[in-house]
TIVOSE-991422 format. One record per residue: x, y, z of N, C-alpha, C in turn; residue number from 1. Coordinates in steps of 0.1 Angstrom, whole numbers. Each point is the difference from the previous one (the first is absolute). Layout:
<sites>
[[X,Y,Z],[X,Y,Z],[X,Y,Z],NUM];
...
</sites>
This chain:
<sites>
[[-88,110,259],[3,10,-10],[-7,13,3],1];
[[-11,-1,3],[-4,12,4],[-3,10,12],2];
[[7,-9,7],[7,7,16],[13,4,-3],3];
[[7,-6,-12],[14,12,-4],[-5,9,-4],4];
[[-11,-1,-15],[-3,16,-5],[-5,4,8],5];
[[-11,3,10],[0,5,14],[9,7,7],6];
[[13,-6,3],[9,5,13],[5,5,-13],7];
[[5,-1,-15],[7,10,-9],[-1,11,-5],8];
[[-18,4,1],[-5,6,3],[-2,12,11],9];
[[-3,-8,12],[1,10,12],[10,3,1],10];
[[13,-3,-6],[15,4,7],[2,13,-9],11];
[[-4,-4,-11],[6,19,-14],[-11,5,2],12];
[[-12,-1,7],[-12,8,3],[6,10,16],13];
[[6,-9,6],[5,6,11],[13,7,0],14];
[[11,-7,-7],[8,10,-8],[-1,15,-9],15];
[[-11,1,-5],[-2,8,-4],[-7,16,3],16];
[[-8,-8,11],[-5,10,14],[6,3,7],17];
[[14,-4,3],[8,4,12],[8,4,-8],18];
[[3,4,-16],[12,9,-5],[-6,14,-6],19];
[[-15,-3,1],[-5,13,-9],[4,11,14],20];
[[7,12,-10],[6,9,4],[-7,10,14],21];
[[-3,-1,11],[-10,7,8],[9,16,5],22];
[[13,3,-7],[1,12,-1],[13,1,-15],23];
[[2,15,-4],[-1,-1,-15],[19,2,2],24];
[[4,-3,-14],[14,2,-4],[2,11,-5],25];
[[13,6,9],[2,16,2],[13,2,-12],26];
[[3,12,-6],[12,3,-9],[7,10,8],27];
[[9,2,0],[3,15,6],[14,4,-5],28];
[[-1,10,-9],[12,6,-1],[10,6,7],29];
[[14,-8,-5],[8,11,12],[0,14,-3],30];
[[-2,8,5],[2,14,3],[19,1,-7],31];
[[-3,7,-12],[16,4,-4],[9,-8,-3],32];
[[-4,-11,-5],[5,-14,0],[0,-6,-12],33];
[[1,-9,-4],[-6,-11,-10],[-7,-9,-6],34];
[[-3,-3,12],[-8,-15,4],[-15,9,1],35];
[[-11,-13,-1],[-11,0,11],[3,-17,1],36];
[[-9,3,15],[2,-16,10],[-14,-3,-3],37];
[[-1,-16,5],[-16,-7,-1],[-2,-6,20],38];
[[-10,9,-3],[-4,-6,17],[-8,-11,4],39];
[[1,-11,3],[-13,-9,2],[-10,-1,7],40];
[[-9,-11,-6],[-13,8,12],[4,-5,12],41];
[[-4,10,10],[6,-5,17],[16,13,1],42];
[[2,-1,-12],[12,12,4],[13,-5,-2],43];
[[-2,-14,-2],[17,-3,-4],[-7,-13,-13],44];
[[10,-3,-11],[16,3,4],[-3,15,-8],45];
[[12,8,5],[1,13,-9],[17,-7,-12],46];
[[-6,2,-9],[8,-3,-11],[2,7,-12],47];
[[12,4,-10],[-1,7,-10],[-5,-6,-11],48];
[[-10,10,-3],[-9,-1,-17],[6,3,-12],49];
[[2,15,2],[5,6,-9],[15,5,0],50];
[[6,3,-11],[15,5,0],[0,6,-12],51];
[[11,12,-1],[1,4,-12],[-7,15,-1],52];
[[-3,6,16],[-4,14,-5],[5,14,8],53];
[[-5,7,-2],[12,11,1],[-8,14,13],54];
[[4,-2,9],[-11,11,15],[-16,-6,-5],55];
[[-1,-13,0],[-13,1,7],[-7,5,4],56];
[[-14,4,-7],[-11,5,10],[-13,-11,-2],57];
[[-11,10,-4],[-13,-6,-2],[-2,-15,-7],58];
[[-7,-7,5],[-3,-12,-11],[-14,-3,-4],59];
[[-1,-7,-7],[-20,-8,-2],[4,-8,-9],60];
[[-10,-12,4],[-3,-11,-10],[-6,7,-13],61];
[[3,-1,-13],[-9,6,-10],[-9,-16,-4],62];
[[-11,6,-9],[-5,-15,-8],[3,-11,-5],63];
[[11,4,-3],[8,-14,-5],[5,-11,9],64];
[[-1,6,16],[11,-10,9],[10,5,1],65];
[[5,9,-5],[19,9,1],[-2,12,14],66];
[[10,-6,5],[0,18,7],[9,6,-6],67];
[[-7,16,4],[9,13,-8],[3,6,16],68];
[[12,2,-6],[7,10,9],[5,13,-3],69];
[[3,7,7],[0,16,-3],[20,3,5],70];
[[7,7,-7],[15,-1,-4],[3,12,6],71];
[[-2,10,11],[0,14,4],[13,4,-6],72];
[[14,-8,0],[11,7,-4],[-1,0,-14],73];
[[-3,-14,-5],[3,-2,-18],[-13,10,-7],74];
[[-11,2,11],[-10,10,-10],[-5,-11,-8],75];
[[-9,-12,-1],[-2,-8,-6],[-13,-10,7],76];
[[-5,-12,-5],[-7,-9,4],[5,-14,-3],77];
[[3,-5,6],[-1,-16,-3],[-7,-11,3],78];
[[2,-11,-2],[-12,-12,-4],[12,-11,6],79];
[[-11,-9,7],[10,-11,9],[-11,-9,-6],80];
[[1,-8,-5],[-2,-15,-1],[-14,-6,7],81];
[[-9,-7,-5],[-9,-6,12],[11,-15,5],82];
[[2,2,16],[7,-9,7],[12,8,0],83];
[[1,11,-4],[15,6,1],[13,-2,-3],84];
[[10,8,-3],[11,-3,-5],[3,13,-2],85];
[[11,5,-14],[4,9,-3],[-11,7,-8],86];
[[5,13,5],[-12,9,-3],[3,9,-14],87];
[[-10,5,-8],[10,1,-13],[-10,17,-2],88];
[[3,5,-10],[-5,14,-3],[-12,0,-5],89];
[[-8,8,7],[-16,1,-7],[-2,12,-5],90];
[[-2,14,3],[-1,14,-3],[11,7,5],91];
[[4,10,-6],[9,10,5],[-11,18,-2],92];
[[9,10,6],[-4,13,-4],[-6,7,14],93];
[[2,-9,10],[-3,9,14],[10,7,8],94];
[[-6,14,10],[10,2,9],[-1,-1,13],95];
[[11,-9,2],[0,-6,15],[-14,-11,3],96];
[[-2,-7,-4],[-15,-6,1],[-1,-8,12],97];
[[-7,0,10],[-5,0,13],[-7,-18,4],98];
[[-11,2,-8],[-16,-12,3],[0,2,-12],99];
[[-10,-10,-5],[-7,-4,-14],[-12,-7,4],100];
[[-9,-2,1],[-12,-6,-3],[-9,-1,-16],101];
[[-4,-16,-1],[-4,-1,-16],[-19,5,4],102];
[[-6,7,-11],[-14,4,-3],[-9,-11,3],103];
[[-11,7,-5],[-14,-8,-1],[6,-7,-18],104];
[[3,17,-7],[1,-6,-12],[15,-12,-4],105];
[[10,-5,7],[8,-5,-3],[15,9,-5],106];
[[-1,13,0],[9,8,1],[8,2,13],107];
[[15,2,0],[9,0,13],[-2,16,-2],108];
[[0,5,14],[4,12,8],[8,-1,9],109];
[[6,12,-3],[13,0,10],[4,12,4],110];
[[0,0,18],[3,17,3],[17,2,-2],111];
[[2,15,-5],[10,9,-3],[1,4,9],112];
[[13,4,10],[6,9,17],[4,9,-10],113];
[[8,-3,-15],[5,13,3],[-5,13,-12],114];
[[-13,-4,-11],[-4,11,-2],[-16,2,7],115];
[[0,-9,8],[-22,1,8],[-7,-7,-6],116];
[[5,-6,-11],[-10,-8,-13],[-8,-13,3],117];
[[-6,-6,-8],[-5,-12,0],[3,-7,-16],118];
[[4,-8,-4],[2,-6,-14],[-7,-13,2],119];
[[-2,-1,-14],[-9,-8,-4],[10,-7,-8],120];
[[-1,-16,-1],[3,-9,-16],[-5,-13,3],121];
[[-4,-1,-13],[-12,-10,-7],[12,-14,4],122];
[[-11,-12,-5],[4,-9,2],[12,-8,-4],123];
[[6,5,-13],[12,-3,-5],[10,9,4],124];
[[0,7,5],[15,3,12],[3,15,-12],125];
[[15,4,1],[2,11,-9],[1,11,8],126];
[[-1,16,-7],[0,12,3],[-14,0,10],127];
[[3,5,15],[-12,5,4],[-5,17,-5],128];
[[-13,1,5],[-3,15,-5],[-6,4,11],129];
[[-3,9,4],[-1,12,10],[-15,-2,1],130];
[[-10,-6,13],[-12,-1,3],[-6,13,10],131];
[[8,-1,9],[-7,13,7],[10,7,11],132];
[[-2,10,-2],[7,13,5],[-1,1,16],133];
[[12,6,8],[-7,8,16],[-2,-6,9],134];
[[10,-11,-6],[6,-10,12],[12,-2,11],135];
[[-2,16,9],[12,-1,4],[11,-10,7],136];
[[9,0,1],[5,-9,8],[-9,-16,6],137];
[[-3,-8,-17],[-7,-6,0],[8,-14,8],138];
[[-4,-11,5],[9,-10,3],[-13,-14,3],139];
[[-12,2,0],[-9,-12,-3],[-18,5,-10],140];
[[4,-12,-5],[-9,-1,-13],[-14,-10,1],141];
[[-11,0,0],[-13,-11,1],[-6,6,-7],142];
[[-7,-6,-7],[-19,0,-7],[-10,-4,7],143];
[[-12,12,3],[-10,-4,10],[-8,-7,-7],144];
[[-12,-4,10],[-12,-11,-7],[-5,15,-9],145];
[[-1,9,1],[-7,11,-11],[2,2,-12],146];
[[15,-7,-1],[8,3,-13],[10,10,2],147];
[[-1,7,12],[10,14,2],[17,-12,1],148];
[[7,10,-1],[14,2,4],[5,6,8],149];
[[3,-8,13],[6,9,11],[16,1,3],150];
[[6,10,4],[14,-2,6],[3,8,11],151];
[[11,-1,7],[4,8,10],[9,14,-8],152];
[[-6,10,11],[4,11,-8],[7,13,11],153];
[[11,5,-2],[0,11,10],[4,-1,14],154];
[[7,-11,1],[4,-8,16],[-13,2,10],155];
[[-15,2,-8],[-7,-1,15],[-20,3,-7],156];
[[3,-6,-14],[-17,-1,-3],[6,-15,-12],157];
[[-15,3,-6],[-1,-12,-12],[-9,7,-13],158];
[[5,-4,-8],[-6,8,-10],[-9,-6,-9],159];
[[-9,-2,-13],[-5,-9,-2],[-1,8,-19],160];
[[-3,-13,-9],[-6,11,-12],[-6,-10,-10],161];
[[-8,1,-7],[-12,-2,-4],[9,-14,-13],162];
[[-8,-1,-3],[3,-15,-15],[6,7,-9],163];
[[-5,9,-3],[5,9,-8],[19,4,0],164];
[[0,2,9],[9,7,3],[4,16,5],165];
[[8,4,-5],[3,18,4],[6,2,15],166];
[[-6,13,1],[7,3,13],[-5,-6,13],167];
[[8,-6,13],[-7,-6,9],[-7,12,8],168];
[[-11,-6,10],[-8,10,9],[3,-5,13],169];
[[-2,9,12],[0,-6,12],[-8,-14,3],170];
[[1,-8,13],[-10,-9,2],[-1,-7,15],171];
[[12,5,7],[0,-5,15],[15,9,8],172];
[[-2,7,6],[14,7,4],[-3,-10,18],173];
[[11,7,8],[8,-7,16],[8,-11,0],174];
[[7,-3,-8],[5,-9,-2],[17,4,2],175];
[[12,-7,3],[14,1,7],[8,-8,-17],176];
[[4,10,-4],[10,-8,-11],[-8,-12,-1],177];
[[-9,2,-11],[-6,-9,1],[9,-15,-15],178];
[[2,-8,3],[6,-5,-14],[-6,-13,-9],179];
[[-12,-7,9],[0,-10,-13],[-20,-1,8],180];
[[-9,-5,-15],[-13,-1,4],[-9,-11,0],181];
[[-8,-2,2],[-5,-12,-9],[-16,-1,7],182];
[[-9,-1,-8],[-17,-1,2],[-2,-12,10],183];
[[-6,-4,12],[-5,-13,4],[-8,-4,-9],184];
[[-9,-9,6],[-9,-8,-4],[-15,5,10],185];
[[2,11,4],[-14,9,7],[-1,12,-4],186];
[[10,1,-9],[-4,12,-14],[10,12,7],187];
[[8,0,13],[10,12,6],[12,0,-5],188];
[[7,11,-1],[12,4,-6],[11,-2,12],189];
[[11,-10,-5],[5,-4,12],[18,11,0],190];
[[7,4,9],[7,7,-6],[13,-3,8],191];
[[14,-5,-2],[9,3,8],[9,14,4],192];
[[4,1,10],[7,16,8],[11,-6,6],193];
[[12,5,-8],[13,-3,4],[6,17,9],194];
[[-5,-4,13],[6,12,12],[16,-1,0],195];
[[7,7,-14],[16,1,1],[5,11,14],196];
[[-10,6,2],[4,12,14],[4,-8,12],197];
[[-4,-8,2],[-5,-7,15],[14,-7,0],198];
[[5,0,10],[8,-12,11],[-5,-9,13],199];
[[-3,-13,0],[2,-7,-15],[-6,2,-10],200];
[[1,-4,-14],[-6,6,-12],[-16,-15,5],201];
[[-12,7,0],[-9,-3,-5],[-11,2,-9],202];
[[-10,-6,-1],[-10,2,-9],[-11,-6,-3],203];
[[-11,4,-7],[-14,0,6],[-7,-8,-12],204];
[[-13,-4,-2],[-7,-4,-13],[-13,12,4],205];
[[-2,7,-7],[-14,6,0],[-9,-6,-9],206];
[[-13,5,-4],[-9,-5,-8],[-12,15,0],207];
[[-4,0,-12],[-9,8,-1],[-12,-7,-9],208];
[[-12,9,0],[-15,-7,-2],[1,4,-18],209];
[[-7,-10,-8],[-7,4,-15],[2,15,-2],210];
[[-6,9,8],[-7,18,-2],[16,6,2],211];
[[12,-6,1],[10,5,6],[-3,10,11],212];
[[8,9,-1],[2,13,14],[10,-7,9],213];
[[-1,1,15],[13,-2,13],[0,-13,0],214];
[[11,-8,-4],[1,-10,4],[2,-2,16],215];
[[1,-11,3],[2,-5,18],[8,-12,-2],216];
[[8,-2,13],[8,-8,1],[-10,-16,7],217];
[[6,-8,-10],[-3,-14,-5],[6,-9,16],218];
[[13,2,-6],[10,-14,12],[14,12,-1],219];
[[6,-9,10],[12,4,8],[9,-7,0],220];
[[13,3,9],[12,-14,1],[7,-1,-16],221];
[[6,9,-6],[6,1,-13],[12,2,5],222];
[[14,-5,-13],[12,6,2],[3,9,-14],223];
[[-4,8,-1],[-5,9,-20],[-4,-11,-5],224];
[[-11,-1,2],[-9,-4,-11],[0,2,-16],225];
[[3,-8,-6],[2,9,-17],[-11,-12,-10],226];
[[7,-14,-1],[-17,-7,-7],[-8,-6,5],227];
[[-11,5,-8],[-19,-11,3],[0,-4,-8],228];
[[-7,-14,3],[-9,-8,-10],[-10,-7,10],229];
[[-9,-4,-11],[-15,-5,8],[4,-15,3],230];
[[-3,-6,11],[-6,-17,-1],[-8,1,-13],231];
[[2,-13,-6],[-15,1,-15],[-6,-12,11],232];
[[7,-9,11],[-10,-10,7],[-7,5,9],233];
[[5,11,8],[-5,2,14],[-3,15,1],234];
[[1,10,-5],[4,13,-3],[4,7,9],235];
[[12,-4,9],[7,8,3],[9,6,-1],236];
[[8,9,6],[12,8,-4],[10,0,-3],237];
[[10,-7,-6],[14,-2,-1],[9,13,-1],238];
[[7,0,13],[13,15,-4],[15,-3,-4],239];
[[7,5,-9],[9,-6,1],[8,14,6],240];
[[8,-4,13],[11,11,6],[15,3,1],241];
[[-1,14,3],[17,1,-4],[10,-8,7],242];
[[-4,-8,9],[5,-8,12],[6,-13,-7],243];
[[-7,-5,-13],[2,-10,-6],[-9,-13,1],244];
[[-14,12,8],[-11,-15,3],[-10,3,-4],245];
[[-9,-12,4],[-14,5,-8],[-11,-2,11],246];
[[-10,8,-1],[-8,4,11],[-11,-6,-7],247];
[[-12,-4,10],[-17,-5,-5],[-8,9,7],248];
[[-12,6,-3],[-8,7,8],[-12,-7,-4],249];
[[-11,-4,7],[-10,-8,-3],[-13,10,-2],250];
[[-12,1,-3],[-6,9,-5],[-10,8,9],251];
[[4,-2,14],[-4,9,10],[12,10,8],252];
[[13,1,-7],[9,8,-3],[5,-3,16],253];
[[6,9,6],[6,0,16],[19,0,-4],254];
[[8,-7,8],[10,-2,-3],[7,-14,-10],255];
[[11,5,-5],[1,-12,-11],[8,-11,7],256];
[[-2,-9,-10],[8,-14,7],[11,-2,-7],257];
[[11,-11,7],[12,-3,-14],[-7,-8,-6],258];
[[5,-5,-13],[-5,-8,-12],[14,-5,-7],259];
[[12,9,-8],[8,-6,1],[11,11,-1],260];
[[16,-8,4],[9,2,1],[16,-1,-8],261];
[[6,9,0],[10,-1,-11],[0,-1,-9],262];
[[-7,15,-6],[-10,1,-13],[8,12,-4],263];
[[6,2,-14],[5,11,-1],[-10,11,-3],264];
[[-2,12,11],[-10,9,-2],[-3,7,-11],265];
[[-13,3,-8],[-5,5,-11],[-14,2,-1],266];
[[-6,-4,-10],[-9,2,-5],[-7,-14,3],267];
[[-13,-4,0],[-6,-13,-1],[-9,4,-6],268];
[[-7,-19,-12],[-12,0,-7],[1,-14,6],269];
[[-12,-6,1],[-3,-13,4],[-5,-5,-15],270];
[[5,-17,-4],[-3,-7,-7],[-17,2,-5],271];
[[-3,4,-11],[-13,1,-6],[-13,-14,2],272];
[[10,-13,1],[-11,-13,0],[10,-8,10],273];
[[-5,-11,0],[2,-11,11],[16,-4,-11],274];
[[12,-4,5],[12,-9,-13],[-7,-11,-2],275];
[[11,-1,-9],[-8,-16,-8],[0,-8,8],276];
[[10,-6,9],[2,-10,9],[-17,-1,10],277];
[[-3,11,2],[-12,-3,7],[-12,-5,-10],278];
[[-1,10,-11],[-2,-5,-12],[-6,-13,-5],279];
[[11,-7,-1],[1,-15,-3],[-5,-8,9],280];
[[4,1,15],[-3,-7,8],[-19,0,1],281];
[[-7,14,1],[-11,-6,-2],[-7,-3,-8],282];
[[8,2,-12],[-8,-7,-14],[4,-17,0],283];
[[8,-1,7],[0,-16,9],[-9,-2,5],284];
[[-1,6,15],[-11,-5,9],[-17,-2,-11],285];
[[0,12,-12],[-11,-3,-10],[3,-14,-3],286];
[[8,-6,-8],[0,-7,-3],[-4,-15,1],287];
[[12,1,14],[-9,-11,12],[-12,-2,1],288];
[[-7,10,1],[-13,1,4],[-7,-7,-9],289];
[[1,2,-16],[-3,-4,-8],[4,-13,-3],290];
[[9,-5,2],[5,-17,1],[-17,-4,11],291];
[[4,4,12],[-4,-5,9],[-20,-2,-6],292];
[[-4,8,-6],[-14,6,-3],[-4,-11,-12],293];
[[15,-7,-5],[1,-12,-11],[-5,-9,4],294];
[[13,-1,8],[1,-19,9],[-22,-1,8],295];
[[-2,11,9],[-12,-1,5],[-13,-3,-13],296];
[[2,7,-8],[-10,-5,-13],[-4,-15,2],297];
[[5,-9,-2],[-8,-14,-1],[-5,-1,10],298];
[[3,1,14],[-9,-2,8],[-13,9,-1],299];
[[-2,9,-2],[-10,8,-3],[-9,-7,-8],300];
[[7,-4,-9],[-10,-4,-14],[-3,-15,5],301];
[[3,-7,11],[-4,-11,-4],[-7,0,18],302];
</sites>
């Protein structure tokens, strides 16, 4: 009996270690489309999540487990389901809206292309309101570890502006059409550059330091680069390109690798926690352990 609890034991103990996720689940919006897709870890399978929205852009997990999506044609926001499905209406009142990233405080922001703006709305969805000004030709949105609010601004700096809100200030210029951002996990501002000039069309990741000023180029090997998101396991780079693939840069930058393929190009946010399925499995392997920690008791005690 207790060479089964043993081997039933070591088997969802080992099961469980060889499913926990060692790189993260990717979303990616199609670019002008309707869908976003779900990438797995490893890069396949790529499959649809979402349906039901109107030129896709920006996304993020909010608190609740829902992603929001950003509606550039319909001027709007929507809400997909946690595990996905049809995506239904959350705020309206933007123009052309770009990226959205949710706060420190639990409020969605979302960049405006077509009046420079930033909007703000609270947790229950509705009318957004106008956060901050002098965002030209805005197209990516992040919150630093400082509390600032950064975007791309001007096809070739980043802009930043305080908790508060108001008008944005400079914070890092050298940057190529620059379009989507996102902070590592060594405190640098990571930035994609979609080179529309070039034949073939390429493009770059830059990164700039905390103190902003000239950024410098990061990694190489892009096809327009348009979304970032961080590894939350490993912290490296995920790009998603206009090619329809997705690129990894590891955190000593150089050239990028493939990751995956036949991804409709857009925007990317990586899954906020581990899915449930990993989830469960090692709240098994706990389990087991705890059987196992059972059955050994009498011998102990006697």
């Amino acid at each position: 009996m207790k060479r089964t609890i043993w081997g039933l034991a070591l088997a969802l103990a080992a099961l469980a270690a060889s499913a926990a996720p060692a790189q993260p689940t990717l979303f990616v919006s199609a670019s002008g489309g309707t869908t976003v897709s779900r990438v797995g870890p490893g890069g396949s399978p790529v499959t649809t999540y979402a349906t039901g929205l109107s030129s896709a852009a920006g996304l993020a997990f909010g608190p609740d487990g829902g992603l929001y999506v950003a509606n550039q044609d319909a001027n709007t926001v929507s809400r997909v389901p946690p595990g996905g499905g049809a995506a239904t209406p959350f705020a309206t009142g933007f123009s052309r809206p770009t990226d959205l990233t949710f706060g420190p405080d639990g409020n969605l922001y979302v960049a405006n292309l077509g009046d420079a703006t930033v909007s703000r709305v609270g947790p229950g969805g509705g009318a957004a309101t106008v956060f901050a000004t002098g965002f030209s030709s805005v197209l990516g949105l992040t919150f630093g570890p400082d509390g600032f609010l950064y975007g791309t601004a001007a096809l070739d700096r980043i802009l930043r502006v305080g908790p508060g809100g108001g008008a944005a200030t400079p914070f890092a210029t050298n940057f190529h059409t620059p379009i989507d951002l996102a902070f590592g996990p060594d405190g640098f501002l990571y930035v994609t550059n979609s080179n529309f000039a070039a034949q073939p069309f390429t493009g770059t990741l830059s990164r700039v330091g905390p103190g902003g000023g000239m950024s410098t180029v990061f990694a190489t090997g892009f096809n327009l680069p348009v979304g970032l998101a961080i590894d939350p396991f490993t912290g490296d780079l995920c790009v998603a390109n206009g090619d329809n693939t997705i690129s990894r840069v590891g955190p000593f930058g150089g050239a990028a690798r493939p990751y995956a393929t036949g991804v409709p190009g857009g925007y990317l946010t990586a899954a906020p926690v581990p899915e449930p399925s990993a989830l469960l499995l090692c709240g098994a392997a706990a389990a087991a352990l705890a059987v196992v920690r059972r059955a050994r008791a009498p011998d102990r005690a006697g």
